[in-house]
PDB file of N, CA, C, O and CB in Angstrom:
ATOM      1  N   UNK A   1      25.398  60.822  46.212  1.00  0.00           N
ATOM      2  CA  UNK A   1      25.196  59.840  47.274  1.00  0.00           C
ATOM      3  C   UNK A   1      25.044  58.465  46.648  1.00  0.00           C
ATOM      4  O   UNK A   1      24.161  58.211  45.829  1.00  0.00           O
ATOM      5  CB  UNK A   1      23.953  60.193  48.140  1.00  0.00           C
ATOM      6  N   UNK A   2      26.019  57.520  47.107  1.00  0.00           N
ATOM      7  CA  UNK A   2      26.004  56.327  46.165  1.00  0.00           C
ATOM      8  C   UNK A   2      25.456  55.154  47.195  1.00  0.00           C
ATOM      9  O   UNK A   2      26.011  54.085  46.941  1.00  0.00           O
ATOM     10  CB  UNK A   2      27.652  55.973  45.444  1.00  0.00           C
ATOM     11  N   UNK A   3      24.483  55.064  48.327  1.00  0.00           N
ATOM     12  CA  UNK A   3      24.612  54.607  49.160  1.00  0.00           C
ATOM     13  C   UNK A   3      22.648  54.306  48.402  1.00  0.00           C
ATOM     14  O   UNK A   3      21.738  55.073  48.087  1.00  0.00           O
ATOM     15  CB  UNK A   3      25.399  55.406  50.589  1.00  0.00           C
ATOM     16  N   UNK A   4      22.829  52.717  48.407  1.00  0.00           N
ATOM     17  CA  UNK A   4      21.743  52.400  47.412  1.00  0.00           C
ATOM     18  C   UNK A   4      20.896  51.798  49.181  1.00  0.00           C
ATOM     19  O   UNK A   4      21.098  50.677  49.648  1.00  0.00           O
ATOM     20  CB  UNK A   4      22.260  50.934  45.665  1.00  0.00           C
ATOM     21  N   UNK A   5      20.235  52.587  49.677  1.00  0.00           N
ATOM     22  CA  UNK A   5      19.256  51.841  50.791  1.00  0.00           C
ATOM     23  C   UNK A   5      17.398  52.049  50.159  1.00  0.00           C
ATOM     24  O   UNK A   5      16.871  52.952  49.510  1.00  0.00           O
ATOM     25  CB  UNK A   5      19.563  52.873  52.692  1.00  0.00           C
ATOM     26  N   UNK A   6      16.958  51.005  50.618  1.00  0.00           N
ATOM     27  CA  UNK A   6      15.429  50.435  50.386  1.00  0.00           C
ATOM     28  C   UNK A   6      14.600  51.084  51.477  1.00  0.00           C
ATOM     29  O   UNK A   6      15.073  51.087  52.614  1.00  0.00           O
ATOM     30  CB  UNK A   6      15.283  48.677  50.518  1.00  0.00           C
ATOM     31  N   UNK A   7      13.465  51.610  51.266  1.00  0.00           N
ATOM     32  CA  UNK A   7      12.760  51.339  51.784  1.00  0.00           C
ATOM     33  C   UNK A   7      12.310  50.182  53.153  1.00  0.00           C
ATOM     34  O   UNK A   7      12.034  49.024  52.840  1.00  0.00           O
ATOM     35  CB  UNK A   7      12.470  51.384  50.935  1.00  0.00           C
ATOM     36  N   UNK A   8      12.280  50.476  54.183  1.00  0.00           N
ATOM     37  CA  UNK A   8      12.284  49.805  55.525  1.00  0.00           C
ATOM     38  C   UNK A   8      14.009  49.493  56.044  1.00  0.00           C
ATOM     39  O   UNK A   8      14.069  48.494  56.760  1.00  0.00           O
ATOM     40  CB  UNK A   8      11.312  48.243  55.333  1.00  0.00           C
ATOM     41  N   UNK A   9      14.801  49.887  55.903  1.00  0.00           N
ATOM     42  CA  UNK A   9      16.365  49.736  55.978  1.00  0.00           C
ATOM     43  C   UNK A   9      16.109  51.030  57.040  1.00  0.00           C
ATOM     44  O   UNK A   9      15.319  51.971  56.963  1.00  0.00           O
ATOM     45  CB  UNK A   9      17.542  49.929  54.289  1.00  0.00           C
ATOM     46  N   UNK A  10      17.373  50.581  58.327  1.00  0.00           N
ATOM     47  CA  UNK A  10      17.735  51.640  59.054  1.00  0.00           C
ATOM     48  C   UNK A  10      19.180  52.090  58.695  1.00  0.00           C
ATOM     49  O   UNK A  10      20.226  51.508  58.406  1.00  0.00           O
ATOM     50  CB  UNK A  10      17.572  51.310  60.459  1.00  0.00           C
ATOM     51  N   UNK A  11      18.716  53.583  58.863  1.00  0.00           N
ATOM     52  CA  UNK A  11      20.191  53.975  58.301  1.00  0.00           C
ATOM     53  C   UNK A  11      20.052  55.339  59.214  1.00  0.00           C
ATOM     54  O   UNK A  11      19.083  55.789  59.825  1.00  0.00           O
ATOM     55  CB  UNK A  11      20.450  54.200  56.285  1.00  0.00           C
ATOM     56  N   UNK A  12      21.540  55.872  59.051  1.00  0.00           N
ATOM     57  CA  UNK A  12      21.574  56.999  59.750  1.00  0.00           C
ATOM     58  C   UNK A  12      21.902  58.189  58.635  1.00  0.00           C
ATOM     59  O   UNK A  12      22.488  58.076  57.558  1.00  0.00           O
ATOM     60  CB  UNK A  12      22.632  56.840  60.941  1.00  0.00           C
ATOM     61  N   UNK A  13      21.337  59.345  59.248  1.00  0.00           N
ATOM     62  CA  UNK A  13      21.204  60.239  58.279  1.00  0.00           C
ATOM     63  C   UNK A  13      21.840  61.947  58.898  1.00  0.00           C
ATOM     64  O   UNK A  13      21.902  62.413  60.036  1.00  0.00           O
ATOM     65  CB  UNK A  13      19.499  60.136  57.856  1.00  0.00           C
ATOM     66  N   UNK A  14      22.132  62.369  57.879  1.00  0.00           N
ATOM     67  CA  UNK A  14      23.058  63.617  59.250  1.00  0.00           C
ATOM     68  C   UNK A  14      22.277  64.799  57.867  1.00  0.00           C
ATOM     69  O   UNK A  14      22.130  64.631  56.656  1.00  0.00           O
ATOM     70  CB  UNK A  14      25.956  63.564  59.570  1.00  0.00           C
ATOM     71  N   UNK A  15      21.915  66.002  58.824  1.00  0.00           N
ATOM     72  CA  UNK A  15      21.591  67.159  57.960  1.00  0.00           C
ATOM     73  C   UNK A  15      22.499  67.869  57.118  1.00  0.00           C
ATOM     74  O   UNK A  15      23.726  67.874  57.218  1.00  0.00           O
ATOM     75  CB  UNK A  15      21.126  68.049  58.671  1.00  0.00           C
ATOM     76  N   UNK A  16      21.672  68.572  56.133  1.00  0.00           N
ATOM     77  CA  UNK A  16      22.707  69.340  54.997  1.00  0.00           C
ATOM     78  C   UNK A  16      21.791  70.243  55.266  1.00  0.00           C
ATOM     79  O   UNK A  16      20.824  70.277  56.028  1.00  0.00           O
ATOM     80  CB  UNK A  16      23.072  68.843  53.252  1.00  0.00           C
ATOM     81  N   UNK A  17      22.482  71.311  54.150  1.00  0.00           N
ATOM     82  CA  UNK A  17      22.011  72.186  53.411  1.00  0.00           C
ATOM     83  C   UNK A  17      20.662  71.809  52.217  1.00  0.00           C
ATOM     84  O   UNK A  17      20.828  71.035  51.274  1.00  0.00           O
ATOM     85  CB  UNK A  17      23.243  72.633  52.845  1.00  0.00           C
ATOM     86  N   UNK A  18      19.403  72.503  52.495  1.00  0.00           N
ATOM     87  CA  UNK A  18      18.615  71.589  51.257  1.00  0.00           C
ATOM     88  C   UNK A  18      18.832  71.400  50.435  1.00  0.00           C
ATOM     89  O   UNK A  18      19.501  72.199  49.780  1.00  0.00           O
ATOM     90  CB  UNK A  18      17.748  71.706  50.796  1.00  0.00           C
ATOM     91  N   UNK A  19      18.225  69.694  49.697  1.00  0.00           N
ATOM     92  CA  UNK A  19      18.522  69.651  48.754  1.00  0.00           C
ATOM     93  C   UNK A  19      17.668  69.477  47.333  1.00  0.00           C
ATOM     94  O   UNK A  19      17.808  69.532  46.111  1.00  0.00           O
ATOM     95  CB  UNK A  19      19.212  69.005  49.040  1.00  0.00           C
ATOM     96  N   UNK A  20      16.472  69.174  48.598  1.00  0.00           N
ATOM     97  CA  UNK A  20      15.100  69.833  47.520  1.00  0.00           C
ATOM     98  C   UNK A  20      14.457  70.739  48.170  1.00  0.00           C
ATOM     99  O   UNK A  20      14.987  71.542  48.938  1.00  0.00           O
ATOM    100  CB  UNK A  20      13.850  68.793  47.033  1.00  0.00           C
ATOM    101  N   UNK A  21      12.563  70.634  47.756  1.00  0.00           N
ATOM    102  CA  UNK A  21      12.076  71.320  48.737  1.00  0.00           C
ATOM    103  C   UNK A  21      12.083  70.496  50.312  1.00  0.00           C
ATOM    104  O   UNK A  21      12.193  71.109  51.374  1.00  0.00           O
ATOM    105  CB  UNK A  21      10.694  71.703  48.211  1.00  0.00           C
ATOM    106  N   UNK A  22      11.938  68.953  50.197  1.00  0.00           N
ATOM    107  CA  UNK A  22      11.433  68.177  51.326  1.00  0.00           C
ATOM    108  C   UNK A  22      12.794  67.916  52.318  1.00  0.00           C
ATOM    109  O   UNK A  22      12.899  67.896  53.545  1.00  0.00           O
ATOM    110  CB  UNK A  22      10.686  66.691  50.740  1.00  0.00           C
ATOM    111  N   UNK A  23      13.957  67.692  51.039  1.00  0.00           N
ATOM    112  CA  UNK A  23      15.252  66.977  51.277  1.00  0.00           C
ATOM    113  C   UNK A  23      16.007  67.575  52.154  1.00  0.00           C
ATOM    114  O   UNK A  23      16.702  68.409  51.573  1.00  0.00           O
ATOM    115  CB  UNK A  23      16.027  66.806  50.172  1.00  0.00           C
ATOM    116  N   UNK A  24      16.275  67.537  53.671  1.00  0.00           N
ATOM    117  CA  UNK A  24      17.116  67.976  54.150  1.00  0.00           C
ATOM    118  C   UNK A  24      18.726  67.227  54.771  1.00  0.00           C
ATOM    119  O   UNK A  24      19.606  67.697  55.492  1.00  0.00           O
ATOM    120  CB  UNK A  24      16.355  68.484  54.866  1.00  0.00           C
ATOM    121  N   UNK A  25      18.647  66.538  54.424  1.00  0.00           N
ATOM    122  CA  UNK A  25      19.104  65.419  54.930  1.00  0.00           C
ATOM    123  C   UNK A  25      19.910  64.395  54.214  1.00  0.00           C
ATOM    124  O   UNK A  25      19.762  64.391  52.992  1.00  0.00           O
ATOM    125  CB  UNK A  25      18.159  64.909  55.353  1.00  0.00           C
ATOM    126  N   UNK A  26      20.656  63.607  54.675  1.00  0.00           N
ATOM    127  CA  UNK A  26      21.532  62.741  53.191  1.00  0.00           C
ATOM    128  C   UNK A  26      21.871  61.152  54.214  1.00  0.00           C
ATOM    129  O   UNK A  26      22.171  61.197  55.408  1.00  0.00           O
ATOM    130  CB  UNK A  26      23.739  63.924  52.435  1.00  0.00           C
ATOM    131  N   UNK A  27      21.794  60.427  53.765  1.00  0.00           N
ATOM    132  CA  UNK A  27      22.186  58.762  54.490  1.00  0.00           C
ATOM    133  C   UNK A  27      23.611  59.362  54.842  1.00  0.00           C
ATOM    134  O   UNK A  27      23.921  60.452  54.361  1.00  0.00           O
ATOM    135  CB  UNK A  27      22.232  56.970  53.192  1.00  0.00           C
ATOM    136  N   UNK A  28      24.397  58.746  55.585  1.00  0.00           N
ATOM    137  CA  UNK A  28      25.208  58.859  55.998  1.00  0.00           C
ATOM    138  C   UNK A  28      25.756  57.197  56.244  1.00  0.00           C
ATOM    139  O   UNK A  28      26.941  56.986  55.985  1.00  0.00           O
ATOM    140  CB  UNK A  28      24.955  59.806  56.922  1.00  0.00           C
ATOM    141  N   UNK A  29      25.355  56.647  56.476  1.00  0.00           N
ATOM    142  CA  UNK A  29      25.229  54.758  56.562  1.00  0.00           C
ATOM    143  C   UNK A  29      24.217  54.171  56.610  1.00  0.00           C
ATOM    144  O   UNK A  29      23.277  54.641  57.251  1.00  0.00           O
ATOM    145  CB  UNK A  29      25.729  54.050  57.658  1.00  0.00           C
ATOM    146  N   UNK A  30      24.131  53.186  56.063  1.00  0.00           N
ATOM    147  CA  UNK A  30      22.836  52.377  56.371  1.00  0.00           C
ATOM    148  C   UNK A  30      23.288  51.307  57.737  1.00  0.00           C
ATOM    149  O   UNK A  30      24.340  50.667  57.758  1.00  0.00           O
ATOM    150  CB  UNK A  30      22.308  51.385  54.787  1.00  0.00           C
ATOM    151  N   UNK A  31      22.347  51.290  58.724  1.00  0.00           N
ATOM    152  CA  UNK A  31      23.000  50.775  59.762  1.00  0.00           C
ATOM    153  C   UNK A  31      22.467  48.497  59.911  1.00  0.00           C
ATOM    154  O   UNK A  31      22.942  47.452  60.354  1.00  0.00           O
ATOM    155  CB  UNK A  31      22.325  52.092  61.297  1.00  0.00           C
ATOM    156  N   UNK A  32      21.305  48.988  59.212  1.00  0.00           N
ATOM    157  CA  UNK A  32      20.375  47.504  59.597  1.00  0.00           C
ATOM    158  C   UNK A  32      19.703  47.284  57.014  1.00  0.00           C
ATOM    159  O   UNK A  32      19.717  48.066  56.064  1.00  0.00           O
ATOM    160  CB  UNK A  32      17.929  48.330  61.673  1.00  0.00           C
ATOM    161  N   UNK A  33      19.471  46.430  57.126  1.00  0.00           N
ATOM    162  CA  UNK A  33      19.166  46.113  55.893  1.00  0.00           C
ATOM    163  C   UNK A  33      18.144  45.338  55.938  1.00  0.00           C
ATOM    164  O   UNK A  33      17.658  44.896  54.897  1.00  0.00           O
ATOM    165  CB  UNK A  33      20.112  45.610  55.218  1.00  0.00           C
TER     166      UNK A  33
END
């Protein structure tokens, strides 16, 4: 995932397969910066 978003950034995020224990999830776009 090369999608470099900060902390307080809205972004949209679509589910995976886990990818840690917490990680379900992956950015998909960052929508607001």
């Amino acid at each position: 995932n090369d999608i470099k978003a900060k902390s307080g950034d809205t972004v949209e995020i679509q589910e995976t397969r886990p990818l840690s224990a917490r990680k379900h999830f992956t950015i998909t776009k960052i929508i607001k910066k």
